[in-house]
N, CA and C atoms as a LAMMPS dump frame, in Angstrom:
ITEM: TIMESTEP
0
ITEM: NUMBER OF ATOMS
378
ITEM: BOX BOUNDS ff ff ff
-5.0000000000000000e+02 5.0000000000000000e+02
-5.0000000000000000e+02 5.0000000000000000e+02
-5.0000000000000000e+02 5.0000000000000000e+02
ITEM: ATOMS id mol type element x y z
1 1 1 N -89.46 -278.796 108.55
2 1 2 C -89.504 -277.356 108.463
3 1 3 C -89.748 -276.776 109.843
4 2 1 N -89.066 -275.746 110.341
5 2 2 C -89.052 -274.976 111.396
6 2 3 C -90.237 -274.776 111.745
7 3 1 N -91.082 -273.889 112.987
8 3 2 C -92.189 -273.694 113.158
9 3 3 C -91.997 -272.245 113.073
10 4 1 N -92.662 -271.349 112.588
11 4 2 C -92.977 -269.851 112.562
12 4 3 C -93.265 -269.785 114.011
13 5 1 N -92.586 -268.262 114.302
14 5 2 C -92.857 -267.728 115.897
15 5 3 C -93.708 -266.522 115.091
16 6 1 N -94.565 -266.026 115.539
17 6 2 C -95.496 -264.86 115.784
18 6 3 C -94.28 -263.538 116.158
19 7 1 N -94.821 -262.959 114.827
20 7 2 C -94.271 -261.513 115.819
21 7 3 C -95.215 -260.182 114.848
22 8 1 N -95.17 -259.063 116.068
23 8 2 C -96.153 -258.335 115.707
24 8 3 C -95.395 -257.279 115.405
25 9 1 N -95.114 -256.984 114.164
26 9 2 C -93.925 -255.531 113.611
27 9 3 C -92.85 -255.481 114.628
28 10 1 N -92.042 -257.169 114.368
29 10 2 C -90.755 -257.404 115.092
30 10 3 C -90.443 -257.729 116.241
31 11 1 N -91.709 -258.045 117.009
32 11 2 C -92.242 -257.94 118.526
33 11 3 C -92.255 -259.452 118.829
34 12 1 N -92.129 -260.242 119.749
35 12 2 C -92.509 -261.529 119.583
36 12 3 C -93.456 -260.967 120.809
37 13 1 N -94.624 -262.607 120.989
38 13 2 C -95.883 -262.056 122.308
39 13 3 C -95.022 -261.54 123.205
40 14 1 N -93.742 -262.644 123.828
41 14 2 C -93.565 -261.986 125.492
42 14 3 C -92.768 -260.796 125.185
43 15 1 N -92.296 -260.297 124.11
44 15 2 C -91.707 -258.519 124.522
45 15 3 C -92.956 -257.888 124.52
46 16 1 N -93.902 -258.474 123.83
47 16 2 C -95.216 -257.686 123.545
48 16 3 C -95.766 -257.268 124.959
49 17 1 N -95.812 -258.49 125.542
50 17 2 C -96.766 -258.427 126.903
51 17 3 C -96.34 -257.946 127.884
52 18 1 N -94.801 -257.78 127.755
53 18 2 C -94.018 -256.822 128.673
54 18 3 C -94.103 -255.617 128.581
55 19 1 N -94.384 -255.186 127.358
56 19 2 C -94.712 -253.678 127.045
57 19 3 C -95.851 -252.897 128.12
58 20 1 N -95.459 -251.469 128.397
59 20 2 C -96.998 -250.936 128.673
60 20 3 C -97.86 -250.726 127.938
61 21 1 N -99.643 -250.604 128.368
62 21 2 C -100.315 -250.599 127.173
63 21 3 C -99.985 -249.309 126.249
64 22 1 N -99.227 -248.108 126.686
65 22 2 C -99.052 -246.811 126.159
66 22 3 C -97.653 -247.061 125.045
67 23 1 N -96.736 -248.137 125.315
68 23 2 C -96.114 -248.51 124.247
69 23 3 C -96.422 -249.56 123.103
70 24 1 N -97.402 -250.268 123.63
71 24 2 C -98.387 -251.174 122.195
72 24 3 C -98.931 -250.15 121.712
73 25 1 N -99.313 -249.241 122.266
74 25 2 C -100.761 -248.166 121.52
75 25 3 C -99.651 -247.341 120.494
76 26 1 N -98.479 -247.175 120.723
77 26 2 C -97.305 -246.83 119.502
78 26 3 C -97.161 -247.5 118.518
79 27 1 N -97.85 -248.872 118.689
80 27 2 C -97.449 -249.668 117.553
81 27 3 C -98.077 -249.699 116.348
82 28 1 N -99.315 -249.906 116.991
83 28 2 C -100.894 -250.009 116.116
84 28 3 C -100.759 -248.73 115.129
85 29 1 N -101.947 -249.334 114.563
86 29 2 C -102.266 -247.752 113.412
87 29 3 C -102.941 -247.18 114.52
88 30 1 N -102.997 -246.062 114.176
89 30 2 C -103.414 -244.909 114.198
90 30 3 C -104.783 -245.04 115.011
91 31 1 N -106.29 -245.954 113.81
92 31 2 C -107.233 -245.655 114.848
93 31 3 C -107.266 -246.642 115.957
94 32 1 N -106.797 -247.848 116.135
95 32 2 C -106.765 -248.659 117.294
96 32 3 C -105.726 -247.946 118.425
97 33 1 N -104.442 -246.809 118.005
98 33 2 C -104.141 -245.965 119.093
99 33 3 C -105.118 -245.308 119.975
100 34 1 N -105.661 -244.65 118.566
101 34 2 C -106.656 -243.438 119.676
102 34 3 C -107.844 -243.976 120.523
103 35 1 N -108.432 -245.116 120.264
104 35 2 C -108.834 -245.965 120.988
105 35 3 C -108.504 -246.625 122.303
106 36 1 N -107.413 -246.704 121.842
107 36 2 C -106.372 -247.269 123.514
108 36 3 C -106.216 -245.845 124.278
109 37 1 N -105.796 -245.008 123.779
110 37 2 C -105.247 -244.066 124.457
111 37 3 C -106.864 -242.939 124.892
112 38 1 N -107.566 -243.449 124.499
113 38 2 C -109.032 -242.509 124.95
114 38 3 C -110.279 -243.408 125.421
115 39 1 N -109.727 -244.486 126.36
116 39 2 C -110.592 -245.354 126.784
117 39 3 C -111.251 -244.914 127.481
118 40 1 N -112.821 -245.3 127.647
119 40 2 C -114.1 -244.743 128.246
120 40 3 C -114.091 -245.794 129.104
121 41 1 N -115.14 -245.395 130.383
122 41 2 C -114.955 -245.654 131.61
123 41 3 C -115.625 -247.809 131.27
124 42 1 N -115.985 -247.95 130.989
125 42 2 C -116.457 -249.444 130.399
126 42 3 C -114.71 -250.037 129.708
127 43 1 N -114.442 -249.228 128.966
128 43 2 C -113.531 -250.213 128.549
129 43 3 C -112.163 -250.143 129.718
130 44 1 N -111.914 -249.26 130.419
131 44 2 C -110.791 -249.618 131.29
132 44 3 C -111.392 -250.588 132.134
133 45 1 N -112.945 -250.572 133.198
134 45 2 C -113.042 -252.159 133.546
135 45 3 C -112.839 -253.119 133.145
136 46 1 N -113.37 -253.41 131.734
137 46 2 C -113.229 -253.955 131.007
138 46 3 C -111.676 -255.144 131.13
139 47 1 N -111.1 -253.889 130.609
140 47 2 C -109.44 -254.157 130.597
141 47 3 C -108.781 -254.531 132.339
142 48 1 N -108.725 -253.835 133.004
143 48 2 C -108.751 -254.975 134.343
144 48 3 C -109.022 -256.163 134.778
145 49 1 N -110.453 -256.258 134.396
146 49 2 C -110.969 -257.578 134.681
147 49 3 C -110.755 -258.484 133.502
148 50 1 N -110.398 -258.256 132.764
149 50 2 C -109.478 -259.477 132.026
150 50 3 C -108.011 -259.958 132.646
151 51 1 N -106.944 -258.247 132.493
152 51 2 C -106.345 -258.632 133.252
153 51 3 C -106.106 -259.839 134.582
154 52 1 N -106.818 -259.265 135.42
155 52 2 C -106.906 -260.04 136.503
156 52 3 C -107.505 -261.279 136.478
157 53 1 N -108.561 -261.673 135.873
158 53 2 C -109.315 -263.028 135.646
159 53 3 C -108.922 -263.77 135.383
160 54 1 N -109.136 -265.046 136.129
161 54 2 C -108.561 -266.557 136.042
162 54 3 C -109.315 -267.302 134.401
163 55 1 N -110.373 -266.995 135.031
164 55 2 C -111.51 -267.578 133.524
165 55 3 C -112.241 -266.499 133.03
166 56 1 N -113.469 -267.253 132.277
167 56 2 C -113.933 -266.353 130.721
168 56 3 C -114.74 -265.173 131.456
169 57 1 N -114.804 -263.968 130.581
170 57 2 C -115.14 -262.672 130.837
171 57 3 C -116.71 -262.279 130.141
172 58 1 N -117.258 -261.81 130.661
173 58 2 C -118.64 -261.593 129.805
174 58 3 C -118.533 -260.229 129.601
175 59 1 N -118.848 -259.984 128.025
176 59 2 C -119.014 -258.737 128.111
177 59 3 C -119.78 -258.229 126.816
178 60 1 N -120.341 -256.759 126.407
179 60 2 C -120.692 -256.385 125.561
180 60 3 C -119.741 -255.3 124.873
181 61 1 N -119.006 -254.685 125.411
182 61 2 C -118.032 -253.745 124.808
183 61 3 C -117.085 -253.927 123.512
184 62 1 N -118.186 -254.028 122.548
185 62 2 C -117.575 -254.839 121.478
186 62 3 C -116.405 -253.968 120.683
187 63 1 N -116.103 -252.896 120.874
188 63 2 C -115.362 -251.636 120.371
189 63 3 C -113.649 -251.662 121.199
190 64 1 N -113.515 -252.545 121.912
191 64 2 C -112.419 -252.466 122.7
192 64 3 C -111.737 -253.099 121.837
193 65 1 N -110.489 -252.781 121.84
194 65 2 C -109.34 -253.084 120.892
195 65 3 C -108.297 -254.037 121.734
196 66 1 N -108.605 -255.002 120.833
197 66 2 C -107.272 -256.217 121.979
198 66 3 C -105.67 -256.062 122.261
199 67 1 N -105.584 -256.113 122.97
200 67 2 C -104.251 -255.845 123.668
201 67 3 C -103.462 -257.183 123.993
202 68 1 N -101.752 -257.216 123.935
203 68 2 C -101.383 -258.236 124.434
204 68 3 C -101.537 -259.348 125.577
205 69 1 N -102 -258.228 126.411
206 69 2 C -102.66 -259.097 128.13
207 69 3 C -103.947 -259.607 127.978
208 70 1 N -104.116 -260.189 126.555
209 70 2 C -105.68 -260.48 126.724
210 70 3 C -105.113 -262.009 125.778
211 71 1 N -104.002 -262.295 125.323
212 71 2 C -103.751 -263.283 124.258
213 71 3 C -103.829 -264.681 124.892
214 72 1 N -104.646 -265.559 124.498
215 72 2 C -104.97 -266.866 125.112
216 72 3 C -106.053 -267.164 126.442
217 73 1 N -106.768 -265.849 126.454
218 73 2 C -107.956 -266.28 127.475
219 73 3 C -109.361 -265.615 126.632
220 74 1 N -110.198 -266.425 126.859
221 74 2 C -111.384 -266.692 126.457
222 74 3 C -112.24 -265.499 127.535
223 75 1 N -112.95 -264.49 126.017
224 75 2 C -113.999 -263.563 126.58
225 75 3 C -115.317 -264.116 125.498
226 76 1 N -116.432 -264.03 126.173
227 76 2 C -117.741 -263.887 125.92
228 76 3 C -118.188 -262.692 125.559
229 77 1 N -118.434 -263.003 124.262
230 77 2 C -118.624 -261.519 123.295
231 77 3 C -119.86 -261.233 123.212
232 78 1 N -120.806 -260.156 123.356
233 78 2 C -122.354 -260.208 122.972
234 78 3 C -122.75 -260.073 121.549
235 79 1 N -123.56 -260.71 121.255
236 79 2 C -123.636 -260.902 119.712
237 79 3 C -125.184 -260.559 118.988
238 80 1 N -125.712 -260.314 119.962
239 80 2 C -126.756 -259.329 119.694
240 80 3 C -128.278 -259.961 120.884
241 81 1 N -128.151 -261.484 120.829
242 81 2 C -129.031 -262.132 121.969
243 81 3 C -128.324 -263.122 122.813
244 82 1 N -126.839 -263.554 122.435
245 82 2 C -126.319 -264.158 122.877
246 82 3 C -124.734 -264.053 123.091
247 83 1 N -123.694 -264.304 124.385
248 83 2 C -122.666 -264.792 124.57
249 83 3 C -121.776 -265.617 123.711
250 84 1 N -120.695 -265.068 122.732
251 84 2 C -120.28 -266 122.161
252 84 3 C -118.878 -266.354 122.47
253 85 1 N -118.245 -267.564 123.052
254 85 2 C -116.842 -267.089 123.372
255 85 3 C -116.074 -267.096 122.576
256 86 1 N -114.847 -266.491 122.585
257 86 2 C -113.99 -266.322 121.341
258 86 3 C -112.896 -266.554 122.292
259 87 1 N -111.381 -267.454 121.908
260 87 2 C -110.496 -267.347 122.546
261 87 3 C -109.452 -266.733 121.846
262 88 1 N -108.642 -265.705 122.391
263 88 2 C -108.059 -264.74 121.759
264 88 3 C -106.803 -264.938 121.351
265 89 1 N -106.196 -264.763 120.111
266 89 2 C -104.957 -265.284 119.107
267 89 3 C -103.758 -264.207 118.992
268 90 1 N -103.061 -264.35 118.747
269 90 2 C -101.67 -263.433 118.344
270 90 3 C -102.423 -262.805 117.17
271 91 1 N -103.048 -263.505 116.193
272 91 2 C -103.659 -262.891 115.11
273 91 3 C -104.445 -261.676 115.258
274 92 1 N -105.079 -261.73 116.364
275 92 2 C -106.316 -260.993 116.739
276 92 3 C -105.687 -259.641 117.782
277 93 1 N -104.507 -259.415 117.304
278 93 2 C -104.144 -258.688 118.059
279 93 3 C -103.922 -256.651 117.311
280 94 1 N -104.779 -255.753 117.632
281 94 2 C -104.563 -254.601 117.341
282 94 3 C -106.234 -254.193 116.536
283 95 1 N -107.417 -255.346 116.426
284 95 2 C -108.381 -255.625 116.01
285 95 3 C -109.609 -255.056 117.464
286 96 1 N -110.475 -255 117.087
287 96 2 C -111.706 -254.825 117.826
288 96 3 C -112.429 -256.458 118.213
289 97 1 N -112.608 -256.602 119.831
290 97 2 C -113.195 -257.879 120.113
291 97 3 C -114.796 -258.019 118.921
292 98 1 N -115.439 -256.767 118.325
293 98 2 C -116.702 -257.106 117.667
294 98 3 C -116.645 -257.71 115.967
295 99 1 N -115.446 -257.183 115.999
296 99 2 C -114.865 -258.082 114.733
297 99 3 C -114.937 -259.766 114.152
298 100 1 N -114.535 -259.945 115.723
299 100 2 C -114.991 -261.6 115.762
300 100 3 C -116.331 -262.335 116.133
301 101 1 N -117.226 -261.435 116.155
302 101 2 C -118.346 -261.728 117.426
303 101 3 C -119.95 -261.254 116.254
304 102 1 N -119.63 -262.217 114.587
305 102 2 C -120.896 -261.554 113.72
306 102 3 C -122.204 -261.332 114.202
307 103 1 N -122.847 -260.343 113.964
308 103 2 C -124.131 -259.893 114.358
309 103 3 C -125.139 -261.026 113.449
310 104 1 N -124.925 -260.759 112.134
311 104 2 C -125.694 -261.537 111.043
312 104 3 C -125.392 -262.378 110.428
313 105 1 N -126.259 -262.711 110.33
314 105 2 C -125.91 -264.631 109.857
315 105 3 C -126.547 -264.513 108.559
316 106 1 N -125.793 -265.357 107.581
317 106 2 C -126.359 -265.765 106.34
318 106 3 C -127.85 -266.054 105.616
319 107 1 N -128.08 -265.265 105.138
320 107 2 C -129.824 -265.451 104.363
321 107 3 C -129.531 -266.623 104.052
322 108 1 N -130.698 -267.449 104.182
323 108 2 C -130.738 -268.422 103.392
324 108 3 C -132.551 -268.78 102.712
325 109 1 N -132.656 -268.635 101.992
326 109 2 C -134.169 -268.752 101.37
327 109 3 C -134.236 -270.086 100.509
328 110 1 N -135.522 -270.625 100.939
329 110 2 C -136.174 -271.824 100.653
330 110 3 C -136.871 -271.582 99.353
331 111 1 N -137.841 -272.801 98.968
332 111 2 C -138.508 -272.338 97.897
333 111 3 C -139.283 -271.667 97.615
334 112 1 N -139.791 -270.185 96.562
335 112 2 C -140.562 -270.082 96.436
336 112 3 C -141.969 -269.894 96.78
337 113 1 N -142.641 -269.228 97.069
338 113 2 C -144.479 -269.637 97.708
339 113 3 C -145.018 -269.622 96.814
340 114 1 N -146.121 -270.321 96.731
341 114 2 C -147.39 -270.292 95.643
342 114 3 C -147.7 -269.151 94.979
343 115 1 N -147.398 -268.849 93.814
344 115 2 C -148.055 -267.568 93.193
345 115 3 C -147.251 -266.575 93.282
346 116 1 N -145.761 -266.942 93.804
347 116 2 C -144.77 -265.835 94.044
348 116 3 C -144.408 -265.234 92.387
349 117 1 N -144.37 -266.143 91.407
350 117 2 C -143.86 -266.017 90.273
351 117 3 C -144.533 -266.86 89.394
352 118 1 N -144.88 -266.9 87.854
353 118 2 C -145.052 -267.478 86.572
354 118 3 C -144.6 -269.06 86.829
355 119 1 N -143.32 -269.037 87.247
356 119 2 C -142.399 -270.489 87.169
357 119 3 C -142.706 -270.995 88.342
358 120 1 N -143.2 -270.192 89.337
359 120 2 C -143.59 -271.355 91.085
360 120 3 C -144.689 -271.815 90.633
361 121 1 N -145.521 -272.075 89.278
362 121 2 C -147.065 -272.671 89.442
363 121 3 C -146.546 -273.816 88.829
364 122 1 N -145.017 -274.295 88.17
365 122 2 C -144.556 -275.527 87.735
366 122 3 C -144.09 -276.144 89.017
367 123 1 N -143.919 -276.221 90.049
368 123 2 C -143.23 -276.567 90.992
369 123 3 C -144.701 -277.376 91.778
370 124 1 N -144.117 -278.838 92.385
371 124 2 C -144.876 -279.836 92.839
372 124 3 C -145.332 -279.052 94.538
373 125 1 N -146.88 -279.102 94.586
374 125 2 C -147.069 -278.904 95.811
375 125 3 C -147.157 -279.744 96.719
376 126 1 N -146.675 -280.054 97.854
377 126 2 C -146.268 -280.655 99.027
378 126 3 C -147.152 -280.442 100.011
């Protein structure tokens, strides 16, 4: 069986990446346009220094919306105490970098404490 090529509403990456960012921002819905097209002074650095960067990017600007010139290099996302890197996919394209980058992690609760309930005074103490 053939291999699937990626394409983004008919686009394959390299017409994608040839595009300017003002003709991707046509593509997207609506709110990842107005996002591109009303970038605050953080996210156009932002967007340069990816551009230009050989290797991984640190950053906190978790609201920036990924763009084709960002597909296959690795940014460091802030995740609330820590750097997480994420390397960036065709998939991940028209999405927010904080999307990938969870704040909260799964509850997980142990047993019971003494006297919490009727049924914790059946339970073996340790």
């Amino acid at each position: 069986m053939a291999k699937k090529i990626f394409t983004y509403k008919g686009k394959t990456v390299e017409e994608l990446q040839k595009m300017s960012l003002n003709e991707f921002a046509n593509m997207v819905p609506s709110r990842v346009r107005r996002s591109i097209k009303r970038m605050n002074e953080e996210q156009k650095n932002l967007f340069e220094k990816i551009t230009k960067a050989k290797k991984d990017v640190k950053t906190q600007c978790r609201e920036m919306p990924i763009t084709p010139s960002m597909i296959g290099k690795t940014i460091k996302i802030h995740q609330g105490r820590e750097f997480v890197p994420m390397l960036i996919t065709e998939e991940m394209l028209g999405h927010c970098l904080g999307e990938f980058a969870q704040t909260r992690k799964k509850v997980q609760h142990s047993a019971p404490g003494i006297g919490a309930t009727k049924s914790s005074g059946a339970l073996s103490v340790k």
